[in-house]
N, C-alpha and C positions, 0 to 999 in steps of 0.2 A: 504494500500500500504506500502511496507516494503521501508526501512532506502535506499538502492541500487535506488529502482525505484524513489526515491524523488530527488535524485542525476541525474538519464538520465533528468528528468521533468526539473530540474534546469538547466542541461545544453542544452534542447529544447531552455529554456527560453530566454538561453544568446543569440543563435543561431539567433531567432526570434526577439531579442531586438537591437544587434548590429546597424541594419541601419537603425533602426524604424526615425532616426532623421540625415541628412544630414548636417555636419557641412562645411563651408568652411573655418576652418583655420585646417590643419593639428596637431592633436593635438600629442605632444612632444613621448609618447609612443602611440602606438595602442591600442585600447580597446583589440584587439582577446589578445594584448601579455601583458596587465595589465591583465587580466581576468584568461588565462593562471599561472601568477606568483602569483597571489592569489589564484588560485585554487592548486597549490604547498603546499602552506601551509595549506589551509584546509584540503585536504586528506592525507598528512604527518602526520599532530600533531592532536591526535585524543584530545577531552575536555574530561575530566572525571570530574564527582560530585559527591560527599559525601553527605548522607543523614544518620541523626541516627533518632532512632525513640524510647524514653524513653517510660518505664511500666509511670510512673508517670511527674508529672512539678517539682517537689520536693522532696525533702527527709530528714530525719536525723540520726546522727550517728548513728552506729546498724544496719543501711537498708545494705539490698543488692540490689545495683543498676543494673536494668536489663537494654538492650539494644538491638536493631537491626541494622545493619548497613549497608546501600544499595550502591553502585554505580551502574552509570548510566554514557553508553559513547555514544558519538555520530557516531562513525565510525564501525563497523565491517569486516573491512579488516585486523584488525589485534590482539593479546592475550593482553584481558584487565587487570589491574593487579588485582592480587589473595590476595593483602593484603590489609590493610587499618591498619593506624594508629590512633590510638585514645590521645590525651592529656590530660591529665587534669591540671590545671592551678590556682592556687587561685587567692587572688585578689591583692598579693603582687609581683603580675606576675614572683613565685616560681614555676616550673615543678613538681608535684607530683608522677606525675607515668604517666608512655606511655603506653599503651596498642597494642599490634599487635592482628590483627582480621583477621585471615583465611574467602577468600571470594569465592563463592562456586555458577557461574552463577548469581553475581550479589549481593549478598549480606551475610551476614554473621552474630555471634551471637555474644555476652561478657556480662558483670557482672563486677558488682566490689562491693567487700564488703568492707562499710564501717567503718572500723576496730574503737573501738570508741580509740585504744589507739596511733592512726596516723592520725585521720583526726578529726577537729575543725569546730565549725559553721563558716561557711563562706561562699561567695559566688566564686562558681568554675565555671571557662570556659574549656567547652567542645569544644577542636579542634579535626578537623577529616581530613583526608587527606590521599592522595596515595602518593608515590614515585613522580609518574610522575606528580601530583601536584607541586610537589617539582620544578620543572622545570621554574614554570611560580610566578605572581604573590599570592602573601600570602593571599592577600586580598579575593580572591574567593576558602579558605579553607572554611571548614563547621564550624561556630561557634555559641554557646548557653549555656548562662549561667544557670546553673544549682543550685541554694538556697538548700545551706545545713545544717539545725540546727540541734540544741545540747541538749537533755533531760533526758541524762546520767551522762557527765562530767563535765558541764559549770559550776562554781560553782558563777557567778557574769550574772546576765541578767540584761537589758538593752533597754530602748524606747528613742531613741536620738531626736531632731526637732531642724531645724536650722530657724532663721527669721535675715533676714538683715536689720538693723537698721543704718543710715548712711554708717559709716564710720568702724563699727564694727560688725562681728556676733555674735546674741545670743541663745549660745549652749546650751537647756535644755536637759536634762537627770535625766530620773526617773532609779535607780538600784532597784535591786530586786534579794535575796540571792535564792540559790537550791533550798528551800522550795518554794519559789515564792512570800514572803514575802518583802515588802520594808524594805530596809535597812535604815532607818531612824540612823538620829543623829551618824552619821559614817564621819571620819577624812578621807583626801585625798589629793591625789598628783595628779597633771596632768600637762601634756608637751605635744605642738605642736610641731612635726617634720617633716620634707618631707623624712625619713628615713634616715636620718646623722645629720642631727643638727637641734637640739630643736630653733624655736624662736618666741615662745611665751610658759610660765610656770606661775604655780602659785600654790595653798591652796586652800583647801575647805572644807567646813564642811555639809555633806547631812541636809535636814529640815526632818519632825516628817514621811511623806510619802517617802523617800528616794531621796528627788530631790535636783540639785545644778542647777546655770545656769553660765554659763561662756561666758564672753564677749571675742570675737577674733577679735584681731585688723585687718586690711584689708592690711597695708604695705608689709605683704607678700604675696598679692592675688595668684599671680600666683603659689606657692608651694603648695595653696590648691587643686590643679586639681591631686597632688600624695600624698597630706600628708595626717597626721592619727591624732586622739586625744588617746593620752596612758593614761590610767587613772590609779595608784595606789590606792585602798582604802582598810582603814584597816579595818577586820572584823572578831580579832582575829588571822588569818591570812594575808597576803597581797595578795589580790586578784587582777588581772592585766584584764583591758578592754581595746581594740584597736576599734579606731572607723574615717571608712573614712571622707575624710573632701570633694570629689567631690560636694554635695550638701549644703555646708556651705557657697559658694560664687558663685552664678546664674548672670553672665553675659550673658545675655541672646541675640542674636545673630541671625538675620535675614538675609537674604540675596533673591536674586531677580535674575533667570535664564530666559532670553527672549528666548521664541521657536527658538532654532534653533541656538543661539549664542548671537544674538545682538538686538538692539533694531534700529531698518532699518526706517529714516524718510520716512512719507507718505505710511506705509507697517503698516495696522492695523493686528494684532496679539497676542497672547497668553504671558503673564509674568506668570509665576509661582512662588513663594515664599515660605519660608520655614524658620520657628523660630525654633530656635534650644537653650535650653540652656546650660549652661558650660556640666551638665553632660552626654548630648549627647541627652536626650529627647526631642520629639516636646514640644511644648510650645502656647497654642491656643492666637490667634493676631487677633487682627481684628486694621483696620486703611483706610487711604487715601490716594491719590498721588495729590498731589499737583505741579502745573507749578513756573517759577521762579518768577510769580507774586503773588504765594502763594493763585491762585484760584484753588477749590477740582476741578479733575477732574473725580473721578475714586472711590467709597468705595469695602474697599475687606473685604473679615472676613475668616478663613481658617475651609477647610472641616472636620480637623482632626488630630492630630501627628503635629499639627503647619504647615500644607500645605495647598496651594490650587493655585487657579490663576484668573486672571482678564484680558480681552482684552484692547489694550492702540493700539492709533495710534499717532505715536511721530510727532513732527513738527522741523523739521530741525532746529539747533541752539537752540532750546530751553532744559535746562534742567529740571529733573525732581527728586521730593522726597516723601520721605513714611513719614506718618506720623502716628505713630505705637502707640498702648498699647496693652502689655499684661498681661495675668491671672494674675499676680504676682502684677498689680499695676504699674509697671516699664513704662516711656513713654519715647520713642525714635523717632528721625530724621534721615529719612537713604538714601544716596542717590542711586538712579538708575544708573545702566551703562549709561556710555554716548553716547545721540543718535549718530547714524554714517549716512553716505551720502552713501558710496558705498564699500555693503557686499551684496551677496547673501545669502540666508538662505531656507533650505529645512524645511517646516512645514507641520503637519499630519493632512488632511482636514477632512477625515471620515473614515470609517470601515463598508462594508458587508459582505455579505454571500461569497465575489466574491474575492475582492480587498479589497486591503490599497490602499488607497487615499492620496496619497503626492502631493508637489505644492515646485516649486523653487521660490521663490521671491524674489523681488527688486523693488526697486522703477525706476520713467521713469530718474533719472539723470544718474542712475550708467549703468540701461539698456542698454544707448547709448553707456556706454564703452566697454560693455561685449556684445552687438551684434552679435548674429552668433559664438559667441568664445564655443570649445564645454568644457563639465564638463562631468567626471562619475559620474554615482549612481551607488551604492554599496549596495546591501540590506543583511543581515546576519543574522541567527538565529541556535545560537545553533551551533557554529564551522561551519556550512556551508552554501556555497553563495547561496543565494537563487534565487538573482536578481544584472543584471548586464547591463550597461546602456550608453551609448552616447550622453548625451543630446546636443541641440546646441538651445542655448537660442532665441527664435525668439519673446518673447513677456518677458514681468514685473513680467509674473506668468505662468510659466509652470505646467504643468499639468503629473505626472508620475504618474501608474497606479501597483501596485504589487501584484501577484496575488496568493492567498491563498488557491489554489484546492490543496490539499492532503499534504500540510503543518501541521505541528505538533505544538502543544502548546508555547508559549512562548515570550521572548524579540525576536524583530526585531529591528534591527541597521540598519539606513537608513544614508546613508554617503553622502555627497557631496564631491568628490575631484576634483582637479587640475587634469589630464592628469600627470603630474611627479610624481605624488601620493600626494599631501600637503591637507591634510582635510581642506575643507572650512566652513562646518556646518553638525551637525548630528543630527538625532530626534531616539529617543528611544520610539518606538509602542509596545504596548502589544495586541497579539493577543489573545482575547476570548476562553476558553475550547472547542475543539470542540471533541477532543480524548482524554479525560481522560477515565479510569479505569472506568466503571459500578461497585458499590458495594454497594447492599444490604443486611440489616442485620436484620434478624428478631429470635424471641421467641418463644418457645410455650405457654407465657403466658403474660401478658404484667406489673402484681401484684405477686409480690412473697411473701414468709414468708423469714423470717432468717434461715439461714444454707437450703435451700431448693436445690433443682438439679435444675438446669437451661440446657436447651436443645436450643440450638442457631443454627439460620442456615444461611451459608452465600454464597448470591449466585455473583461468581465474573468473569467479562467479561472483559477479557484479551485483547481484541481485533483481536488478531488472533492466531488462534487454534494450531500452531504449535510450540507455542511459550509460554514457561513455566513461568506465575507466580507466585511471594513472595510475601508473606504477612506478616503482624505481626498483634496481635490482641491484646490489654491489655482494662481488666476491673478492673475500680477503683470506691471506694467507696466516691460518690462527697461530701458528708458532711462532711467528715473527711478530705480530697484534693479539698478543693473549687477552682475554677480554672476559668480564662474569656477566652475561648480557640480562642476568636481573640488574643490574646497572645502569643499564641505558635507558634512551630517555624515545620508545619507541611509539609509531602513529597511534596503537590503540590506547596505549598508556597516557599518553599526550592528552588526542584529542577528546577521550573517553573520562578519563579524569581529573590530571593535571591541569588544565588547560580551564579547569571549574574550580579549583581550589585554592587558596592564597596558601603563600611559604613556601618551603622545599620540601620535597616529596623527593625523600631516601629510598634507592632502590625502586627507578617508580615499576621495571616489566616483571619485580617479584610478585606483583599482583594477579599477573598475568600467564606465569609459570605454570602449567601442571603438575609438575615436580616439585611447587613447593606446596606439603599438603594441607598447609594451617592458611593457602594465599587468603580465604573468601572470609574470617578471621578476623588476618590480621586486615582486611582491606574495609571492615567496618572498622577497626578501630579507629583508622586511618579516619572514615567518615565521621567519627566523632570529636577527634581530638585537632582538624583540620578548620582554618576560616572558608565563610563564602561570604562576598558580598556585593553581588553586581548591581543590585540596585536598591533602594528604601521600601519599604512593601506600604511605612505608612504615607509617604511621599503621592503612592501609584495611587491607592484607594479614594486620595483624595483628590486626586486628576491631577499634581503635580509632577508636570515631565518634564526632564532634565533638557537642560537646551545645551546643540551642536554646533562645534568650530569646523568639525571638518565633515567631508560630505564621501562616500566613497569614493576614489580617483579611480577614471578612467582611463588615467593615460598622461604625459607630462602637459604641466598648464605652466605657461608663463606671462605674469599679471604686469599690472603696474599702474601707474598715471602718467600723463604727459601735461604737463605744464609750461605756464609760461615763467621766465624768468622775474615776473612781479607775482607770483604764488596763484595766480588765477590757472584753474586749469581750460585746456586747450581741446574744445572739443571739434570731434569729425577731424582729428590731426591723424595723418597718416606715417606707419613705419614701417620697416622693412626688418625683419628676424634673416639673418644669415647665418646658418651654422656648415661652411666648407666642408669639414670630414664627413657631414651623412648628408652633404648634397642637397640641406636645408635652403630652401630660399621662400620664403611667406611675408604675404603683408597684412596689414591689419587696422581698421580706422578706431579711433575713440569715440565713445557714447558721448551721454550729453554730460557725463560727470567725469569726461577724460581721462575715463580708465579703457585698455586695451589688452587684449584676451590672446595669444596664440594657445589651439587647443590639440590635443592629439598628436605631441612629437614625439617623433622617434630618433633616439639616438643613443652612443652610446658614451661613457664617460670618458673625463678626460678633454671633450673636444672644445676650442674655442667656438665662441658663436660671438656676434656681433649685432645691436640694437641700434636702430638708425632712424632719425627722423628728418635726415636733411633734404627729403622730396618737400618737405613743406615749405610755402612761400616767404614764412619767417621763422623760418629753422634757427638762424641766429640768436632769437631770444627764447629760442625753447627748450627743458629743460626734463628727460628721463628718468622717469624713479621707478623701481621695481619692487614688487612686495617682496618680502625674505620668506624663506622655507624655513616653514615652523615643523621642528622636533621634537621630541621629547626628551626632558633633561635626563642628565645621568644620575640612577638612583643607586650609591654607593652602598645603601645597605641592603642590597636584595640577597634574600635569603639562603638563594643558589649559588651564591660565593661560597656554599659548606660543601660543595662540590670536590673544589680545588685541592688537587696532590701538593703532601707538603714535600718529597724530594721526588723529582722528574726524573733526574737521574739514574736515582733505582729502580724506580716502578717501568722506565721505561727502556732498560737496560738493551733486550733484545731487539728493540724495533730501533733504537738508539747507534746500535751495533750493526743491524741491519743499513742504517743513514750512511754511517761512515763508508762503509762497501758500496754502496748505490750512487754516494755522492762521487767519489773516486772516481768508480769506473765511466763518469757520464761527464765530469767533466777534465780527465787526462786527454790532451794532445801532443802532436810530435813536438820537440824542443823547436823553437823558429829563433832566430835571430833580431833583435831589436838593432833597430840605428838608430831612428829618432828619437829624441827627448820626448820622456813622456811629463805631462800638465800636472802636476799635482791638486786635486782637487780641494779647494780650503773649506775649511771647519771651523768652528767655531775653538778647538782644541786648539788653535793656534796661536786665540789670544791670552793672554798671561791670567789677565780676570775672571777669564769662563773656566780655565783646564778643570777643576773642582767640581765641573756638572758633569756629572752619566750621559750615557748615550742620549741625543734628542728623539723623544717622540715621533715626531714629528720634521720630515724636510722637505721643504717646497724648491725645486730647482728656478731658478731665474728665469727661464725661457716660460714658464708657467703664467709668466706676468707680460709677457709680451701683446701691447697694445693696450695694455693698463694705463689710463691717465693721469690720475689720481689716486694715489698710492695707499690712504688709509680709507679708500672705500672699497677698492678689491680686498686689503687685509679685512674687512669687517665679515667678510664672504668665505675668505681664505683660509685663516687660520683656526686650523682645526683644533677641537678642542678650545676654546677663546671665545668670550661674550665681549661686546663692545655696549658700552652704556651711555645712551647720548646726553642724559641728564651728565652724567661727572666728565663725557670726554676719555673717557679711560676702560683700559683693556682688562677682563679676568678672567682666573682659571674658570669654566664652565658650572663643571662640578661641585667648587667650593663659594660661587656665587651665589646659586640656585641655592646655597643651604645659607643663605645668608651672609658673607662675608665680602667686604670690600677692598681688602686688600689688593691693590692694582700687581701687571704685570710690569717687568722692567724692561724696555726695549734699550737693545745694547747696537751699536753700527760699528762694526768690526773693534769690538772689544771694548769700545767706549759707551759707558749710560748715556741716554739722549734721551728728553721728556715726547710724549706724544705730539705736541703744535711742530716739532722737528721733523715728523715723518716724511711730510709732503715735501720737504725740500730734499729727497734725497733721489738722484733721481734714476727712474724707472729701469731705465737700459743697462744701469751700472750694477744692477744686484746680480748678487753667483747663486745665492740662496739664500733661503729664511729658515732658521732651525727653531724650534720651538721645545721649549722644558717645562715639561707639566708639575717635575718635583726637582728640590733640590738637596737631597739626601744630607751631606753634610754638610749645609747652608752658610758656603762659602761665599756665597753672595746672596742670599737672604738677609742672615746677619747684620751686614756692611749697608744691606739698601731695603732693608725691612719691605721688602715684595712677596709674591705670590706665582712663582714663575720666570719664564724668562723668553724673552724674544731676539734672537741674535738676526742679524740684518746682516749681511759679508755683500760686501761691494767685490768687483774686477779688479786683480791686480790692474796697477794706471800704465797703458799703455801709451805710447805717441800718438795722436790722434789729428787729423787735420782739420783745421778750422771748419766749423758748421757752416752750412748757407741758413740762408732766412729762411727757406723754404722747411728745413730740418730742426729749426728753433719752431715752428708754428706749430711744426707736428710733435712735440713736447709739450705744448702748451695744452692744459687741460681744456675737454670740450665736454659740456652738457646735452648736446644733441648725439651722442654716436656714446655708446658703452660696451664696452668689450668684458666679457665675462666666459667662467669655464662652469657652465648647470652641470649639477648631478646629475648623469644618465642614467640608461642601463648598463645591466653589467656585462661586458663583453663577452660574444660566444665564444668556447673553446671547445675541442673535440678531446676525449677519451681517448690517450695513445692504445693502440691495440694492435702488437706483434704479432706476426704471423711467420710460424715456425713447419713449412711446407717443404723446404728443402735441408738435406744434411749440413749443406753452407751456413742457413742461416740458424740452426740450432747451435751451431759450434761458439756462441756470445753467452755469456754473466748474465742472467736475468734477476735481479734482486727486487723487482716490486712486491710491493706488499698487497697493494688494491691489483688482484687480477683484474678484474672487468667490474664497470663501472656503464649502466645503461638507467640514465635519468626519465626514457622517453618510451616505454614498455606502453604502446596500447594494444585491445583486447582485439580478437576480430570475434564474428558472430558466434562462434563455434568457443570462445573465451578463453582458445587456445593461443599461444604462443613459443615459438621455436628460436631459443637463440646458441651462437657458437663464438667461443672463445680458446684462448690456448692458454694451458698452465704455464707457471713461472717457473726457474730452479729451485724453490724453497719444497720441502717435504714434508709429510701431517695432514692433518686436517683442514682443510676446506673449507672454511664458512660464508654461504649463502643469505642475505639476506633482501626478502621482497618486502616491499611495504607501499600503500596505495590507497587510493579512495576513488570513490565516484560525485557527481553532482549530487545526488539525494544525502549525501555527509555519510556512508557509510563507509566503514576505515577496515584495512587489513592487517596482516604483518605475518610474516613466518618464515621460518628460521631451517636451513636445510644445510648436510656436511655431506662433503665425498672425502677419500683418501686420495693423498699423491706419494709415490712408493719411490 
């Protein structure tokens, strides 16, 4: 049954449920006109979800990261949008690069290589999101941390382990030079920071295996949930390691959510609980609850990720406590909410083939108040009401009945409210697979050799036949990407739950497992101990709907006004859009409020394009403005930072090992002979007042500015990572703006500070590059110039140059009618290298990939069959296959297949 007919079925439902329960107090709104106002908003504001789908769980520098990127709405009355953006993020919650992903019926393709002379081992978050995401909360963007290491450039490796010893932590660290050799007997500097001031430093001298251990006092606990350990050590050169401090102080953190809200005397029920330590991880507990006379009443131990739950029936006036140890050793006292007299609470009794089984409870005190008083239930799944409801309490325990015939996968939000709309208790059900994706994946052989042809065939049942879908298909080589793929963060796991849930969601495909037998479990604990909160329920009842910035994108838009130079704007002015590399050439007139629309471009990043208004009669005094692309700020505390591996190094030894081989063999050439002098390219490391900053973020090459007029309006566009504030004139970090702070950035022109009114005189043709410093570790020039950042500026070395004509001075001179700018495209296509090993010639080469085959663009034919052929690498083991997909009606697949290579 399609998306439309589940909608009449729900509103049957309402039709049929309205008087199932006669109440005798009039309640404050009507259920037809609460039901009504909520149903406003759900076929108004459609949901949409992001789902990416990696070739791999990891990578390092050198790779090229492949990707899929799917959404999935709930509505189809109206054009879902055609883009997606992609983030990526390190872990100093610096913006790296944005990606736009053209989306093509649901989903779409990208790549990114990772350049080894821009990106560093670290760990990066992958955000994903639409426009019309943008609208609502951040929290239900797509996020996944992504482990990137380094077997090219690092020239300092590193095994960190933190153990809490009262009052202080003790930091071991083994180093270990490029070769992979410890660095024994090597001099050192190191400093605690929370990224502006060190406080804690000291000396140290490595022992004969290259290990120190450094005691970190606790007085500043809490800077460790953002600080770093910077290590200098000498090794001939001064080699710099940064190492998070999240795991170096584990306050570890329980808490206890009673089914439905509260803990209700004489109402036996469900506690669920949830350890969690500092760095967002479950934490496995086990313990007891104890009354105020300190007799057990209750032992719990948790299923998993530091979850699970235990039934309690409280007794009026009495309180109650945990008495906790976890893995760590740590033992804790923690109290429970305190019991209540008179709350109602809706709890989730069972689950069939038929119905959700809900129940309202209370006890017989509170009963007597709320007699006959009526309540809605609200059922929700997936942006629409599924169930809607009148109750009129006639007993201690109501009995509601929700019913699941041609319901789709997923969270179900069961509400209680007040009649004026006030949420009284909610329960979070997850309803059982009953429509996912059919997808089998078979071979023609089940043993292969190395470099062999592999003949695969995969048969996929869409569900219904009129309705086109996507897949992606990536094979990788498990011994080289060992991987626990309850780990991963997979389509049904995503779009099914994640994707409905706020926080990090530990291990999200253990839900999903067969093999884990306690998954359905632990996957309601999950439901209880979990937020949700896409919209106010009392907000909707009362017809208050949330008003939108952004509207689906269909396609690139580029806005603006055209003005005259006395601020009047200039309408029926015509301009001319050029963008040369994608053979853009459009024009466009202004309304009568002198704003002008290019709509539906295509192109891809990177390109100049140029805005032109000098067809008009008095171009001279007219004046181009462009609206800016509005993002979403960078949210430094998301929760899926608990992700992040604390040594790369280790965890990522074999595929690590694998780099170094793969790197080698692809880029050794014959020795050639050099004659020419080669240009050394300058850095910012050149001048005496930067050396002190780490690698820049961020580098923009010169030629990037080419046909820039005006130098601090391209920088307001340019520099990534950077807010510009028109009120103060001044430049900030993004990330530490947004949270309030104004401390400016420092722009430096070849080693020298320079205040912002200086920019514009510098000029445009003579820059090499612009480096930009998100942090400065050891605040060699914070310090000195109390900033937030740094901006380095590097001009041309000065060469001879022959006198300008006039003609060459006018075209320096800034213009208001002609603006040269580089928009965010698409993200450029690339193909999937794929070897083919048909001759004994071409077998006789080193194959070290780790991603066998990689196919983004898998559709179905009538038959829902699909036949693809690829050729093994030299690596030996297992095999792993992974499909994953969806169709327009939003149902999702995934399945997981191995062969052998002998």
């Amino acid at each position: 049954m399609n998306l439309i007919n589940r909608l009449l079925l729900a509103l049957v439902l309402f039709i049929s449920l309205f008087f199932s329960a006669n109440a005798q107090e009039k309640p404050t709104i009507p259920i037809n006109t609460a039901v009504d106002n909520v149903q406003k908003y759900f076929t108004v504001y459609p949901v949409e979800k992001v789902h990416l789908h990696f070739d791999k769980p990891y990578y390092a520098v050198g790779d090229t990261l492949w990707f899929k990127a799917y959404l999935n709405t709930n509505l189809f009355n109206y054009d879902p949008s055609k883009i997606v953006y992609v983030d990526v993020i390190n872990s100093k919650d610096s913006l790296m690069q944005t990606l736009r992903v053209p989306m093509k019926e649901g989903a779409g393709k990208g790549q990114l290589v990772l350049d080894p002379q821009f990106w560093a081992q670290d760990n990066y978050r992958f955000r994903a999101y639409s426009k019309w995401m943008m609208n609502f909360d951040m929290d239900y963007f797509y996020n996944k941390v992504v482990p990137i290491g380094d077997a090219i450039n690092k020239k300092l490796g590193a095994n960190i382990n933190y153990q809490q010893e009262g009052s202080r932590t003790k930091a071991t660290i083994q180093f270990r030079g490029q070769d992979g050799q410890a660095l024994g007997r090597k001099k050192l500097n190191w400093e605690v920071n929370d990224g502006w001031d060190a406080f804690d430093k000291g000396k140290a001298e490595t022992d004969d295996l290259g290990r120190i251990t450094i005691n970190l006092n606790h007085k500043e606990k809490e800077k460790f949930k953002t600080g770093r350990l910077v290590v200098q050590l000498d090794n001939g050169e001064m080699l710099v390691g940064q190492y998070p401090l999240t795991n170096a102080y584990q306050d570890v953190d329980i808490q206890f959510f009673p089914e439905g809200g509260d803990l209700i005397s004489g109402v036996n029920k469900k506690v669920a609980f949830k350890a969690v330590a500092s760095g967002g991880s479950g934490m496995k507990v086990k313990g007891k609850i104890i009354d105020s006379k300190k007799k057990e009443i209750i032992a719990f131990e948790d299923l998993g990720m530091g979850m699970g739950s235990f039934t309690l029936l409280p007794t009026s006036g009495e309180t109650y406590k945990a008495v906790v140890t976890f893995e760590n050793g740590v033992e804790k006292t923690v109290d429970l909410p305190a019991v209540v007299d008179n709350k109602i609470n809706v709890v989730s009794v069972s689950q069939d083939n038929e119905f959700i089984n809900v129940g309202l409870v209370t006890n017989d005190q509170y009963f007597n108040t709320i007699q006959n008083k009526p309540y809605y239930v609200f059922g929700q799944l997936n942006g629409h009401l599924i169930y809607a409801a009148q109750a009129s309490i006639k007993s201690n325990a109501v009995s509601v009945k929700i019913p699941l015939k041609e319901l789709p996968n997923g969270v179900v939000q069961v509400t209680l409210l007040t009649p004026d709309g006030q949420p009284v208790s909610e329960r979070l059900v997850y309803i059982q697979p009953q429509e996912l994706i059919g997808i089998q994946v078979g071979t023609d052989k089940t043993d292969y050799g190395r470099k062999d042809l592999v003949k695969m065939k995969l048969n996929l049942d869409t569900k219904v036949d009129s309705l086109p879908g996507n897949f992606s298909v990536a094979v990788i080589d498990e011994s080289k990407v060992p991987y626990n793929d309850d780990d991963d963060k997979g389509i049904v796991s995503n779009m099914l739950v994640a994707s409905d849930l706020k926080g990090y969601i530990e291990k999200p495909n253990y839900y999903f497992n067969p093999k884990n037998e306690n998954r359905i479990e632990a996957l309601d604990a999950l439901m209880m101990t979990q937020g949700f909160r896409r919209f106010d329920y009392k907000d909707l009842v009362q017809a208050k709907l949330p008003q939108v910035k952004f509207m689906p994108e269909q396609g690139i838009t580029i806005t603006g006004i055209l003005r005259q130079n006395t601020g009047r704007v200039q309408p029926n002015g015509g301009l001319l859009l050029n963008i040369p590399g994608a053979a853009i050439k459009k024009d466009a007139y202004t309304d009568n409020s002198g704003r002008y629309t290019f709509e539906n471009l295509v192109f891809t990043d990177s390109l100049k394009a140029t805005l032109n208004a000098r067809g008009n009669d008095n171009f001279r005094s007219l004046v181009i403005t462009m609206d800016p692309t509005m993002f979403p700020e960078i949210d430094p505390n998301n929760p899926n930072k608990a992700a992040a591996i604390q040594n790369i190094d280790e965890n990522l030894q074999a595929y690590l090992d694998n780099s170094k081989k793969e790197f080698r063999t692809h880029n050794l050439i014959e020795e050639v002979v050099v004659t020419a002098s080669v240009e050394k390219k300058q850095t910012s490391k050149d001048f005496s007042a930067l050396t002190g900053l780490s690698m820049p973020e961020h580098r923009i090459e010169g030629s990037r500015f080419n046909g820039c007029n005006v130098l601090s309006m391209c920088l307001n566009t340019m520099l990534t990572g950077i807010t510009f504030d028109v009120n103060t004139q001044k430049y900030y970090i993004t990330r530490n703006y947004n949270q309030g702070s104004r401390v400016p950035v420092q722009f430096f022109l070849n080693g020298m500070p320079i205040d912002e009114p200086s920019i514009n005189s510098i000029q445009v043709a003579e820059i090499e590059a612009i480096e930009i410093f998100m942090r400065d570790d050891l605040g060699t020039v914070r310090n000195l110039y109390q900033n937030d950042g740094v901006v380095s500026i590097i001009t041309k070395k000065e060469k001879k140059q022959p006198r300008m004509t006039m003609a060459q001075i006018e075209a320096m001179l800034p213009k208001s009618n002609v603006i040269d700018f580089y928009p965010l495209g698409y993200v450029k296509e690339r193909k999937f290298y794929e070897p083919k090993y048909t001759t004994p010639e071409s077998k006789n080469t080193n194959d070290y990939r780790t991603t066998i085959y990689w196919n983004p663009e898998v559709r179905v034919d009538s038959k829902g069959e699909v036949n693809l052929e690829f050729f093994n690498a030299d690596g030996v083991g297992k095999y792993k296959v992974v499909v994953e997909g969806n169709d327009l009606q939003g149902n999702v697949g995934r399945q997981i297949y191995y062969y052998n290579v002998r």
